[in-house]
C-alpha positions as CSV (number, residue, x, y, z in Angstrom):
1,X,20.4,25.9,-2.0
2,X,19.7,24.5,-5.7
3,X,17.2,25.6,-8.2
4,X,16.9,22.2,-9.5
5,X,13.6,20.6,-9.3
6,X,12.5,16.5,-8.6
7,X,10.1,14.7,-10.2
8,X,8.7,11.6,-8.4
9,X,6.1,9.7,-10.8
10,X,5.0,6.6,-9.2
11,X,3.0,4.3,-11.8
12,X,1.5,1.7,-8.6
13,X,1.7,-1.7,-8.7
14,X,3.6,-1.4,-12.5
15,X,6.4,-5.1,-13.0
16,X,9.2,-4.9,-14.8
17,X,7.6,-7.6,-17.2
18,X,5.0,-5.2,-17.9
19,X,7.1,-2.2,-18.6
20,X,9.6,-4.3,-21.1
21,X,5.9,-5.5,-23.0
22,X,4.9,-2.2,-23.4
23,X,8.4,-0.5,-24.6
24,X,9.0,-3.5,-26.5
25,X,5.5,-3.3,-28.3
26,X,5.8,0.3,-28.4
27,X,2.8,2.0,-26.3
28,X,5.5,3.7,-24.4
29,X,8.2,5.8,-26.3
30,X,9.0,8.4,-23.6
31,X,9.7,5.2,-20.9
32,X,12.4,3.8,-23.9
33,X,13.9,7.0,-23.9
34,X,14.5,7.4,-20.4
35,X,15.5,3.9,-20.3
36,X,17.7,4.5,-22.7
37,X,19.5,7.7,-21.7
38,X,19.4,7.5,-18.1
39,X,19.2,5.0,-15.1
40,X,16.9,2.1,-14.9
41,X,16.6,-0.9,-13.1
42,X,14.3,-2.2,-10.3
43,X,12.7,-1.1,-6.9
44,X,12.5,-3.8,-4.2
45,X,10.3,-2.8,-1.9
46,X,8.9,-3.8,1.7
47,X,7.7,-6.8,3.1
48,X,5.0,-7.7,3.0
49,X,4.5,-5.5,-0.4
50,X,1.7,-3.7,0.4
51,X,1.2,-0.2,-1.0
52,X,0.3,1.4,2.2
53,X,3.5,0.7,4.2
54,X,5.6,1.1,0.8
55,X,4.8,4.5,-0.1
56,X,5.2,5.4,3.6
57,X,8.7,3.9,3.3
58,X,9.1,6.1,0.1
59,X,8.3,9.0,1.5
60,X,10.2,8.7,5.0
61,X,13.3,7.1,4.1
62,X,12.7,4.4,6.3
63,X,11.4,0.9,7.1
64,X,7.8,0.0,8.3
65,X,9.7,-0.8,11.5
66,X,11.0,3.0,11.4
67,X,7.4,4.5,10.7
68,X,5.1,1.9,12.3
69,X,2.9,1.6,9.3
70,X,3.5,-2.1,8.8
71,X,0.0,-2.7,6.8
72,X,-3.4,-0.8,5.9
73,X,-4.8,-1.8,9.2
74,X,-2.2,-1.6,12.5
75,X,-2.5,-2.8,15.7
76,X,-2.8,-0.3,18.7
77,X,0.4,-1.1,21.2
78,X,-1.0,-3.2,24.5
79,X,-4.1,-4.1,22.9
80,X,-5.9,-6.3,20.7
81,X,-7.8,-3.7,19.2
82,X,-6.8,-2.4,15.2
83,X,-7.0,1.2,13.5
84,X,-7.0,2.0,10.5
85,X,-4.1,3.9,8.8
86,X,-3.7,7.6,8.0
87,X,-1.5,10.5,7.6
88,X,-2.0,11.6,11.2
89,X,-0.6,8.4,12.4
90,X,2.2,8.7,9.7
91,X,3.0,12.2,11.3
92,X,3.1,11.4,14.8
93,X,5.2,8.0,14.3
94,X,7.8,9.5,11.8
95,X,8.7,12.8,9.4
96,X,7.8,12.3,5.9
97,X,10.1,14.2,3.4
98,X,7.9,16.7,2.8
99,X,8.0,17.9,6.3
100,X,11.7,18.1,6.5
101,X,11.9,20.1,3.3
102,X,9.1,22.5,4.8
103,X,11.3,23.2,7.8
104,X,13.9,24.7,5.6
105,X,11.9,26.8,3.2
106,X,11.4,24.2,0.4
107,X,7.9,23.4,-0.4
108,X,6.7,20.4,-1.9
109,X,3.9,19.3,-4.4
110,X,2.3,16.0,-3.3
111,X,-0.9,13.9,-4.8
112,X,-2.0,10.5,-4.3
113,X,0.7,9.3,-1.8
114,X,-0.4,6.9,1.0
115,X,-0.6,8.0,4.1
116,X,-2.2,11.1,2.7
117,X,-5.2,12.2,4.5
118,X,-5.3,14.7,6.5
119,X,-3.3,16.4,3.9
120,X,-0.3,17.7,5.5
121,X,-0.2,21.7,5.9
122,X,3.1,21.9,4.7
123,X,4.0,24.6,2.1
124,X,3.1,24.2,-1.4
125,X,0.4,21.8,-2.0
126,X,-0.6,17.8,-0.9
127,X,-3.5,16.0,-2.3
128,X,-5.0,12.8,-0.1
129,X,-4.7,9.4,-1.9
130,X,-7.1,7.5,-3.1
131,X,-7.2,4.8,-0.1
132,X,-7.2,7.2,3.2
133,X,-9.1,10.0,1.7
134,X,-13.3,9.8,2.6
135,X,-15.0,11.1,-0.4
136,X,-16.9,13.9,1.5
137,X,-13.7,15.2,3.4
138,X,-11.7,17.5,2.4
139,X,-8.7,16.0,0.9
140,X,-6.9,18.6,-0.6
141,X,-4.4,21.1,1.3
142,X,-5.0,24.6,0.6
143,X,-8.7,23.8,0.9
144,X,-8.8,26.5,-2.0
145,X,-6.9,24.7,-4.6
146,X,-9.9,22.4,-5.0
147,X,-12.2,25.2,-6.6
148,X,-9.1,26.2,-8.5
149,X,-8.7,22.6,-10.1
150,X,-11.9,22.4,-10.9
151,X,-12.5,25.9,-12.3
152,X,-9.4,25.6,-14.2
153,X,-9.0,21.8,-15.2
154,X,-11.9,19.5,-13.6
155,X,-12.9,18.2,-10.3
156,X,-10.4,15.9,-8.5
157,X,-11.9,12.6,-8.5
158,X,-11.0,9.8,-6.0
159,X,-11.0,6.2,-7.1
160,X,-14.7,5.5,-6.5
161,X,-15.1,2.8,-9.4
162,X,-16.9,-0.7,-9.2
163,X,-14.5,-3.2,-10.2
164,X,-15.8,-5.8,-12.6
165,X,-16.5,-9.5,-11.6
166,X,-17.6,-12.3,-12.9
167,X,-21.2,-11.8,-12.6
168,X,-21.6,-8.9,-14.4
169,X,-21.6,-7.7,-18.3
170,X,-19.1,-6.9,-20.6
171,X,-20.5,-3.9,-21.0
172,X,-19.7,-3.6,-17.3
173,X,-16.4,-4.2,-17.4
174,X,-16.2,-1.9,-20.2
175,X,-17.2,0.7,-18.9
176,X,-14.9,0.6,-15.6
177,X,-12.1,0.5,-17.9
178,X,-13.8,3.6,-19.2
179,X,-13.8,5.4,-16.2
180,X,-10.5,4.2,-14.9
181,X,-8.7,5.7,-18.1
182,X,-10.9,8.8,-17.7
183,X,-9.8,9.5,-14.3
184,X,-6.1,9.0,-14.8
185,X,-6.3,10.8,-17.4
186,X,-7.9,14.2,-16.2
187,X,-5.1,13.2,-13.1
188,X,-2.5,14.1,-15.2
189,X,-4.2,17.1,-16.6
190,X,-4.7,18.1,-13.1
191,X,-0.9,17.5,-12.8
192,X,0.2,19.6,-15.5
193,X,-1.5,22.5,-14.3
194,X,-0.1,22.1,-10.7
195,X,3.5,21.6,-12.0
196,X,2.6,25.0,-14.4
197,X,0.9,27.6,-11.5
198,X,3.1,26.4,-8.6
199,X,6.6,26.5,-7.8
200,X,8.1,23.5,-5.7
201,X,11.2,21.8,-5.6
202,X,9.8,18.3,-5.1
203,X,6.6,16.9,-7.1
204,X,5.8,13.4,-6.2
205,X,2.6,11.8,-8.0
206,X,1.6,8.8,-7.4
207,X,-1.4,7.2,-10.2
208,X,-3.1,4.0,-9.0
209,X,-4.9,3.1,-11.7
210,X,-2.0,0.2,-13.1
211,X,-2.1,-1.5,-9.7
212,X,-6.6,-1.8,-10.7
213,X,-6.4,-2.9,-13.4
214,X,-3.7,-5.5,-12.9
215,X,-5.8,-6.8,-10.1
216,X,-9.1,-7.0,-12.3
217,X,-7.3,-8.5,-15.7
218,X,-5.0,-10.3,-14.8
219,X,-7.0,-13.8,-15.5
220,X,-7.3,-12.4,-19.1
221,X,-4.0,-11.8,-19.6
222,X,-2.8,-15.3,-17.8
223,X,-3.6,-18.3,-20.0
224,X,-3.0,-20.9,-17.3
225,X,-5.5,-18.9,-15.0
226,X,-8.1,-21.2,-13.5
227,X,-10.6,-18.2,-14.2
228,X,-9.5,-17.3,-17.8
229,X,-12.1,-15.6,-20.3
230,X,-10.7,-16.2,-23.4
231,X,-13.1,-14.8,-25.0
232,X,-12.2,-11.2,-23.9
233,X,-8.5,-11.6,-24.3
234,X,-8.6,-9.9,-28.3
235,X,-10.2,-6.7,-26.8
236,X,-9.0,-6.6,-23.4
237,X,-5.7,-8.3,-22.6
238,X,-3.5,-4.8,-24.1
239,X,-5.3,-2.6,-21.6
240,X,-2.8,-2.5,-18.8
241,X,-0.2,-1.5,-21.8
242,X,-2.9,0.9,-23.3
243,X,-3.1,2.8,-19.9
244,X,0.2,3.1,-19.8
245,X,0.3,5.3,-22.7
246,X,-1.7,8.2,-20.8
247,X,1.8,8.1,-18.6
248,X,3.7,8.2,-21.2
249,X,2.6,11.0,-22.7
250,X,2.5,12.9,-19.5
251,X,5.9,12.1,-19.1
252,X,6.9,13.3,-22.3
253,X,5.2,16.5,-21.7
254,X,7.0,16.8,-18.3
255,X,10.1,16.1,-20.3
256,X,9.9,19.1,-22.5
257,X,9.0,21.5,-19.7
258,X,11.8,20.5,-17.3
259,X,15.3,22.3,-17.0
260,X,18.6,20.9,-17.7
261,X,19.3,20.6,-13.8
262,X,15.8,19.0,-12.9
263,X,15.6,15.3,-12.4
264,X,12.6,12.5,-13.4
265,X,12.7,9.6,-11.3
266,X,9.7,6.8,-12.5
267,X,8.9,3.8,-10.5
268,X,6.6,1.7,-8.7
269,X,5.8,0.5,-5.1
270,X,5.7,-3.3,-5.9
271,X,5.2,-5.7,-8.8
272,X,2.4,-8.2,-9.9
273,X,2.1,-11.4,-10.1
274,X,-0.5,-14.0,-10.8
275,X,-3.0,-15.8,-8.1
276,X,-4.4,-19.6,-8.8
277,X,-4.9,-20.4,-4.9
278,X,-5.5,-18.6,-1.8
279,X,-4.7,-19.7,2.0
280,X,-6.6,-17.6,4.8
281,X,-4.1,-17.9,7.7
282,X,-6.4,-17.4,10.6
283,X,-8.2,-20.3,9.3
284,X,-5.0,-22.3,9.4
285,X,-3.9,-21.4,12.9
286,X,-7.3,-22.2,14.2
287,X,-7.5,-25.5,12.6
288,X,-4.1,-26.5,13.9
289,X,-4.6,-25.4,17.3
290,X,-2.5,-21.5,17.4
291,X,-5.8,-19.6,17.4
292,X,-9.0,-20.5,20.2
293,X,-12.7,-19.3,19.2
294,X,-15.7,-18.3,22.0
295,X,-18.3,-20.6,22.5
296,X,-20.8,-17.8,22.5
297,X,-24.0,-17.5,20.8
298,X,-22.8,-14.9,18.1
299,X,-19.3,-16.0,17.2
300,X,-21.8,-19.8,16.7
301,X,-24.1,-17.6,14.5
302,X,-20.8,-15.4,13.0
303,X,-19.3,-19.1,12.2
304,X,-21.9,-20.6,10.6
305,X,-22.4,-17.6,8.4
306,X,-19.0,-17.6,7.1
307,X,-19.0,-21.5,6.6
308,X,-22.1,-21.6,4.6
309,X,-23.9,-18.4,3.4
310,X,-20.7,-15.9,2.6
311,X,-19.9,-16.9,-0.8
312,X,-23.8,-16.1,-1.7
313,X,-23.7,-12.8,0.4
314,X,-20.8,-11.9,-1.5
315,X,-22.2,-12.6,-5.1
316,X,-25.3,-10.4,-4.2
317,X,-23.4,-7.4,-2.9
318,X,-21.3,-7.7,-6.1
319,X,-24.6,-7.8,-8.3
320,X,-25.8,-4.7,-6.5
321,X,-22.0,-2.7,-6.6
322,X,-22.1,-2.8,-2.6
323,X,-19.1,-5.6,-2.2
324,X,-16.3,-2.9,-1.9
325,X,-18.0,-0.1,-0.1
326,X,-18.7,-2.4,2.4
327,X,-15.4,-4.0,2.6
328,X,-14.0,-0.5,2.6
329,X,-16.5,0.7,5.6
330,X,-15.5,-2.4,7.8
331,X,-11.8,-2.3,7.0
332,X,-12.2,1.0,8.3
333,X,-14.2,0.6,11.1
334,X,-12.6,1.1,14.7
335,X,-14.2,-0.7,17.7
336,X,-15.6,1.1,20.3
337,X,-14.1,-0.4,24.0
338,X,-11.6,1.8,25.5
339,X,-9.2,-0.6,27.6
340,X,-8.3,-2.6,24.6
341,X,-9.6,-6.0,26.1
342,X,-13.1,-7.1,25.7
343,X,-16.5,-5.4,26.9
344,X,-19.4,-5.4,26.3
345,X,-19.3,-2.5,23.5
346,X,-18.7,-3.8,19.6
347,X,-17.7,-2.2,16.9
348,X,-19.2,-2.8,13.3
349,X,-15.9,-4.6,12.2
350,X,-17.0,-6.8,15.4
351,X,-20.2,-7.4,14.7
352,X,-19.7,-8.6,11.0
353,X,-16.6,-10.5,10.9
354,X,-15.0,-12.9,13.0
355,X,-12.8,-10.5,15.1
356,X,-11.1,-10.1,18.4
357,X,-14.5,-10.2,20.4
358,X,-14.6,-13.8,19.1
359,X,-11.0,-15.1,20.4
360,X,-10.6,-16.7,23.3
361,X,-7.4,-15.2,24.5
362,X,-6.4,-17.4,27.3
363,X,-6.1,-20.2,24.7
364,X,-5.2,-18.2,21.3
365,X,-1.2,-18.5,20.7
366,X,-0.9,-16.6,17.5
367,X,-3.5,-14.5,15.4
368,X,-3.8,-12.2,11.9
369,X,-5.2,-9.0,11.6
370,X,-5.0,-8.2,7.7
371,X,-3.7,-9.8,4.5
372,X,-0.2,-10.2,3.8
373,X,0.7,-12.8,6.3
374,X,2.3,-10.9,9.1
375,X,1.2,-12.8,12.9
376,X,1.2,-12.0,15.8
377,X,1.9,-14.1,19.2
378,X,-0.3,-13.5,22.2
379,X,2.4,-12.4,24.2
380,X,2.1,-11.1,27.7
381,X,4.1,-7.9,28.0
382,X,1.8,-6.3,25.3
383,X,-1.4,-8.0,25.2
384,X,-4.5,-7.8,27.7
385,X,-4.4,-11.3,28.3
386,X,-1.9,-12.7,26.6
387,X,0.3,-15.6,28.2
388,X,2.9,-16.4,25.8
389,X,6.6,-14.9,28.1
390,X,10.2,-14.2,27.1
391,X,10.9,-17.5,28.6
392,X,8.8,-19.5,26.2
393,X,8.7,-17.0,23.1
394,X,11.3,-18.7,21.0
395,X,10.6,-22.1,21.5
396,X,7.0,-21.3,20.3
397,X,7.5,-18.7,17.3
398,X,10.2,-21.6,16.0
399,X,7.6,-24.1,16.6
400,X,5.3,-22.0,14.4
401,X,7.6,-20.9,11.7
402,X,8.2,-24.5,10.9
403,X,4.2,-25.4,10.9
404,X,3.9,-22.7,8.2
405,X,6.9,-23.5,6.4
406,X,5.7,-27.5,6.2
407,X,1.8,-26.0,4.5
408,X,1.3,-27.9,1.5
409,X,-1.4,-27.2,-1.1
410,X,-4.5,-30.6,-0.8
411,X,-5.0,-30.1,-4.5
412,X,-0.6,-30.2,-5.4
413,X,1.0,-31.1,-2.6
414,X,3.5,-28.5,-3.1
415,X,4.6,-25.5,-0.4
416,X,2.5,-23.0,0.0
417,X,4.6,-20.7,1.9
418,X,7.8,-19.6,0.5
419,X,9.9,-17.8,3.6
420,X,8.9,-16.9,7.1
421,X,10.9,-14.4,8.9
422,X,11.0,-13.3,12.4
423,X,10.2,-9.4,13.1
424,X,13.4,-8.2,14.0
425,X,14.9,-9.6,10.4
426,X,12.9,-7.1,8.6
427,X,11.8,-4.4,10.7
428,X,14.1,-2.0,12.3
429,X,13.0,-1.3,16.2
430,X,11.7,1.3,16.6
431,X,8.0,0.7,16.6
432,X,9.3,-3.5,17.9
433,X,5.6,-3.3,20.3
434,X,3.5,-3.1,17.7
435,X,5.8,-5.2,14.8
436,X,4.5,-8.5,13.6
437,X,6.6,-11.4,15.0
438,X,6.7,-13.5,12.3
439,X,5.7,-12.5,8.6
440,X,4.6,-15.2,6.0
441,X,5.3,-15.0,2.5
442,X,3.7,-17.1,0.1
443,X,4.8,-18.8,-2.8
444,X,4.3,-17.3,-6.6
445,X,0.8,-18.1,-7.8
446,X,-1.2,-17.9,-3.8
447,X,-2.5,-15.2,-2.3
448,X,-3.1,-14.7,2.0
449,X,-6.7,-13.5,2.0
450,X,-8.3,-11.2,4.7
451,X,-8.2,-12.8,8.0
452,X,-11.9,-11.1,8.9
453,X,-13.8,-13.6,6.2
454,X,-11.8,-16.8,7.8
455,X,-13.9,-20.1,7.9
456,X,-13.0,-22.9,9.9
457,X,-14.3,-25.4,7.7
458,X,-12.0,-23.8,4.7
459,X,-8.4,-23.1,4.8
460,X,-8.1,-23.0,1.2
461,X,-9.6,-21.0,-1.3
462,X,-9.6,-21.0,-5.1
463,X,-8.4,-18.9,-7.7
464,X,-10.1,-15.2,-6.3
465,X,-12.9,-14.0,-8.6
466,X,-12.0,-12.1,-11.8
467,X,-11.8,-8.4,-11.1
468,X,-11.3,-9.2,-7.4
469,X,-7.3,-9.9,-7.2
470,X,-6.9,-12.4,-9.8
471,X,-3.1,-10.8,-9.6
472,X,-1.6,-10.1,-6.2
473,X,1.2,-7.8,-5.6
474,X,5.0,-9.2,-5.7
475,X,8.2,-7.3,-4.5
476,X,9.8,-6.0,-7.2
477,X,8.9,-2.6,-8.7
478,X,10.0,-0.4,-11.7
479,X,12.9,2.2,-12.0
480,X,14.3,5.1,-14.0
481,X,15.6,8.2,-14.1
482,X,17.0,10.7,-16.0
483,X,18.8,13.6,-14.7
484,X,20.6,14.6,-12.0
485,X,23.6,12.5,-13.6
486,X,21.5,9.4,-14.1
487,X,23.4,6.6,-15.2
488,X,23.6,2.9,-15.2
489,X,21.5,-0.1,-16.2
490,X,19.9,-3.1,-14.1
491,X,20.1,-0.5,-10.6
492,X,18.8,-2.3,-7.8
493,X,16.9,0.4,-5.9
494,X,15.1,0.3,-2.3
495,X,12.0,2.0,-1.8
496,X,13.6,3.7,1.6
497,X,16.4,5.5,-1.0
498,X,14.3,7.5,-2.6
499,X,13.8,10.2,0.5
500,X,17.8,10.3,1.6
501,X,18.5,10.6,-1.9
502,X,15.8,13.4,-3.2
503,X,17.1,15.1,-0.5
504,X,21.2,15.2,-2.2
505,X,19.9,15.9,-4.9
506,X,18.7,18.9,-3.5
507,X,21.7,19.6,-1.5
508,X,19.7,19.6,1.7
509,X,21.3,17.3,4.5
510,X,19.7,14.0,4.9
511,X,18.4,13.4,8.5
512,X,20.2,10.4,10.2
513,X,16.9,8.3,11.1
514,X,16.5,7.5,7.4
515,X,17.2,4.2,7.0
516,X,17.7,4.0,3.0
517,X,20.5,5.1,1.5
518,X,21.2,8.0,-0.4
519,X,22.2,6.5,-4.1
520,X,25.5,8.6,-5.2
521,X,26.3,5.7,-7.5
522,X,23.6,6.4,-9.2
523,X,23.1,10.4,-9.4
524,X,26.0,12.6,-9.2
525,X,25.0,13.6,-5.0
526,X,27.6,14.3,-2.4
527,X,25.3,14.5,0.6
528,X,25.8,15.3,4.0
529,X,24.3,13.1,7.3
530,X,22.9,15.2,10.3
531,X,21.0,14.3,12.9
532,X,17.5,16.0,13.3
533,X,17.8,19.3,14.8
534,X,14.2,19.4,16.2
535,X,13.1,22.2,14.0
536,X,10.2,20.3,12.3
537,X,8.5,19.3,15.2
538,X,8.5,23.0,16.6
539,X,7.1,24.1,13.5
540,X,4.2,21.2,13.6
541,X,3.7,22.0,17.2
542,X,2.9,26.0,16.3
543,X,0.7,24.7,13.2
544,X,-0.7,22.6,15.9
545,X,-1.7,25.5,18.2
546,X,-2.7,27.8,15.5
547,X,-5.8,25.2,14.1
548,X,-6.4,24.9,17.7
549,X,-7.1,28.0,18.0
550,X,-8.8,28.7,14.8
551,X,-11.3,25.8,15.8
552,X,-11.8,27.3,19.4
C-alpha cells in the first residue's frame, strides 16, 4: 500500500479560455507553475455537460449510462414519473471511488461533490454539495465534524445566494459577488483545516462558485451579448479572474504542505460558453406534432399562464429573491401517484408547470423532462401507455433526429442544433431503460431551456436574463497536475479517467466496471484490472443493518 496522498481540486464550470486569461494576466501564479512543471491539458466531459452527471462520472469511473445519473432530474424505469437526483440513488446504481477505497482500509476526504447528499458513511470524512444538500439536513458525515468546523474555522455554508438580474441594483449585484467570494473563501479555510487534522489518502474538493459567476457575468464580459451592461464592464468583467485567485492561493498553500510522493490534479467538470438565443424543446415537439397536450380545464388554465402571464411572474419573484427557491422546490418536487401513470393525485411539480399530468400519452411520440436536450420516445416496453414498438422505433427516432437537425433560428436562419445522437452512441448499457434515446446538442451561442416553463405559442426565447445563464456550459473542462510523474502538454483527459487512475496511483486495483481509463501516459501508474470482488456491497449492507438498527 502507498503512503502517497491525491489531491482532486475541481474549480466547476472553469474553460480553458478563462484559465490562459488569468495566468496570462497574472491573477494565478501557482496554476502557471503547475502548468508549467507538470501535465496540463483539457477535460472533455459528458454529454450533455451537466455538472450533476459529470461529477458522478468523476467520481465512478464511468459513463452516465454506467451510473444512471444522466441529468439533475432522472426518469423512474416504466414510468413517466421523474425524481430528483441524490447520493442514495448514486449508491444503489453504481460504486463511487470512495467506496471502493473504504472496502480496503483507505479513507477518503470528500466536499462539494455531486451526488453528495446523504453523505456517504465511509471512513474519513464527505461533505454534501451544494445542489443535493437541503439547508436544514444534515450534510456532513461524521455528524460531529460540523461543530468541529465551526468551532475551529466557521460554519459550513451551502450556496444559498440570490443571483443578480436585471432588475435589481448594483449594489445588489455587488453584494452577491460579496458573498460568493466570502463563501469560497472560508471553503478553502475549511479545507485546509480538514487536509491538517485528518489523514486520507484521497481529498477531492469540488468549489462551485466559478461555474456562478460565469452564469451571472457572462453578458459583461461578452461584448456581442444582446444583454450587455457596458457600463459595469470596468468594475466587474475581471471578477471571474479575481475569484480565481482565492484558488490559487489555496493551491499554493497545498503545494507547500504536500510530500514529494503526493500528487495535485486541477480541473473542471465542463466549460463555458456564451448564450444569445434559447430553444425550449418541448415547445418544439408539440408545435410539430411529437408531443400531444390534454384538453382539460387546468392544463387550458396551466397554458394560458405560461403563454401570457410567466414572464411577469417571473420578474416579481426575482424582485422579491423568491425566483430560485422556487425553481429549486419544484425541480425538486416528486409527484405523488404510485403506479407511474396518471391519477387523480398531483404533485406540486404537477400543479405549476406543464408536466406529465398534462400529456396526452396515446398521442405524445417524444417528450423532455430537463434541460440539456436529451428525449425521450413514448415507447411501449417502458412506458404506461406508450405505443411507439421495436418494429417502428427506428423509422420514427430517424424521422426525428432529422426534424431537429433541419431547426433553423426565425431571427438567422442558421442551425440551431449542432449534433443529435442516438442513446446507445453515448451511453454505455447498463441503465439503457431509463437512457435518453436521442440527445440534442445545440449550437455555440443557444441554450435548451427547462422543458417545465414550455409555451406553445413560443419556441424561441431570447438572450436569458443577466445573472440567469447569460453563459451556458460547453464540454471542454480544465487540466493539470503535478506529481505522481506528471508530464506532458495539451493532455486530452476524460472525466471517467480520473477514478481508474487515482486508484494507480495509489496502487490499489482498478475495478473492471470503470469505463475510463486509467492514464499511465500521463502519471508514472502500472495498475492492475480486477473484477469487483463483492466486498463493498457486504460492507454497505452491514452499515445498512446497523442504522437500521440504531433508528429501531
Amino acid at each position: 500500500m502507498t503512503t502517497r496522498t491525491v489531491y482532486h481540486i475541481g474549480l466547476d464550470g472553469v474553460p480553458p479560455h478563462l484559465l490562459e486569461e488569468a495566468i496570462t494576466r497574472g491573477y494565478t501564479p501557482e496554476l502557471a507553475d503547475i502548468r508549467a512543471e507538470g501535465a496540463s491539458g483539457t477535460t472533455k466531459t459528458v454529454a450533455p455537460p451537466l455538472s450533476m452527471a459529470a461529477w458522478c462520472s468523476f467520481s465512478t469511473g464511468r459513463d452516465p449510462g454506467a451510473h444512471g445519473i444522466y441529468n439533475f432530474i432522472l426518469r423512474e424505469e416504466g414510468s413517466y414519473k421523474t425524481r430528483f437526483a441524490n447520493g442514495d440513488i448514486l449508491h444503489a446504481n453504481s460504486i463511487p471511488i470512495w467506496d471502493y477505497l473504504d472496502s480496503n482500509g483507505i479513507s477518503t476526504g470528500i466536499m462539494n461533490l455531486m451526488a453528495g447528499y446523504p453523505p456517504s458513511e465511509s471512513s474519513g470524512f464527505h461533505i454534501g454539495d451544494i445542489v443535493t444538500s437541503p439547508p436544514d439536513g444534515s450534510f456532513i458525515y461524521p455528524n460531529i465534524l460540523a461543530e468541529e468546523i465551526e468551532e475551529k474555522v466557521t460554519s459550513y455554508e451551502l450556496d444559498q445566494y440570490t443571483p443578480y438580474t436585471p432588475d435589481k441594483t448594483e449594489r445588489q449585484l455587488q453584494k452577491y459577488l460579496d458573498g460568493l467570494f466570502r463563501m469560497d473563501e472560508e471553503r478553502t479555510n475549511i479545507g485546509k483545516y480538514l487536509i491538517e487534522q485528518t489523514e486520507n489518502s484521497v481529498y477531492s474538493y469540488v468549489f462551485s462558485a466559478p461555474d456562478s459567476i460565469q452564469h451571472c457575468l457572462a453578458h459583461i464580459r461578452d461584448e456581442s451579448h444582446p444583454e450587455h451592461e457596458p457600463g459595469l464592464v470596468e468594475t466587474y468583467a475581471d471578477k471571474p479572474l479575481e475569484l480565481l485567485t482565492i484558488y490559487d492561493e489555496f493551491l499554493g498553500w497545498l503545494r507547500s504542505y504536500m510530500d514529494d510522493e503526493d500528487v495535485l490534479i486541477v480541473l473542471s467538470d465542463h466549460g463555458h460558453s456564451p448564450v444569445h438565443g434559447q430553444i425550449n424543446l418541448n415547445s418544439w415537439l408539440y408545435n410539430n406534432g411529437y408531443l400531444s397536450l390534454e384538453s382539460t380545464s387546468l392544463t387550458k388554465l396551466k397554458l394560458f399562464g405560461y403563454n401570457h402571464l410567466f414572464n411577469t411572474f417571473e420578474a416579481i419573484l426575482h424582485r422579491l429573491d423568491l425566483f430560485g427557491t422556487v425553481k429549486e422546490a419544484v425541480a425538486k418536487a416528486e409527484g405523488d401517484d404510485e403506479d407511474g401513470d396518471k391519477s387523480d393525485n398531483y404533485g406540486l411539480k404537477d400543479l405549476l408547470t406543464i408536466s406529465r399530468m398534462d400529456y396526452d400519452w396515446n398521442e405524445t411520440v417524444a417528450y423532455t423532462i430537463a434541460s440539456g436536450g436529451q428525449i425521450y420516445l413514448n415507447t411501449s416496453n417502458d412506458h404506461p401507455a406508450g405505443w411507439i414498438t421495436a418494429e417502428n422505433y427506428d423509422d420514427i427516432r430517424e424521422a426525428l433526429r432529422k426534424d431537429l437537425l433541419n431547426i433553423r433560428d426565425p431571427k438567422t436562419g442558421d442551425e440551431v442544433i449542432e449534433n443529435v445522437y442516438f442513446g446507445e452512441e453515448v451511453y454505455s448499457d447498463e441503465y439503457k431503460n431509463t437512457r435518453p434515446d436521442l440527445i440534442a446538442l445545440p449550437v455555440d451561442e443557444y441554450q435548451i431551456q427547462y422543458p417545465q416553463t414550455m409555451k406553445t405559442k413560443e419556441v424561441f426565447g431570447s438572450a436569458p436574463k443577466p445573472g440567469s445563464h447569460s453563459s451556458e456550459h460547453d464540454r471542454t473542462g480544465i487540466f493539470l497536475a503535478l506529481g505522481g510523474g506528471a508530464n506532458g502538454q495539451d493532455v486530452k483527459m476524460d472525466i471517467t479517467d480520473y477514478a481508474p487512475t487515482t486508484l494507480g496511483l495509489l496502487n490499489q486495483p482498478v475495478p473492471a466496471p470503470m469505463t475510463g481509463s486509467i492514464r499511465d501516459d500521463v502519471f508514472d501508474v502500472d495498475a492492475t484490472v480486477s473484477e469487483y470482488d463483492g466486498r463493498v456491497a457486504a460492507k454497505r449492507s452491514v452499515r445498512q443493518v446497523t442504522k437500521t438498527v440504531k433508528n429501531s
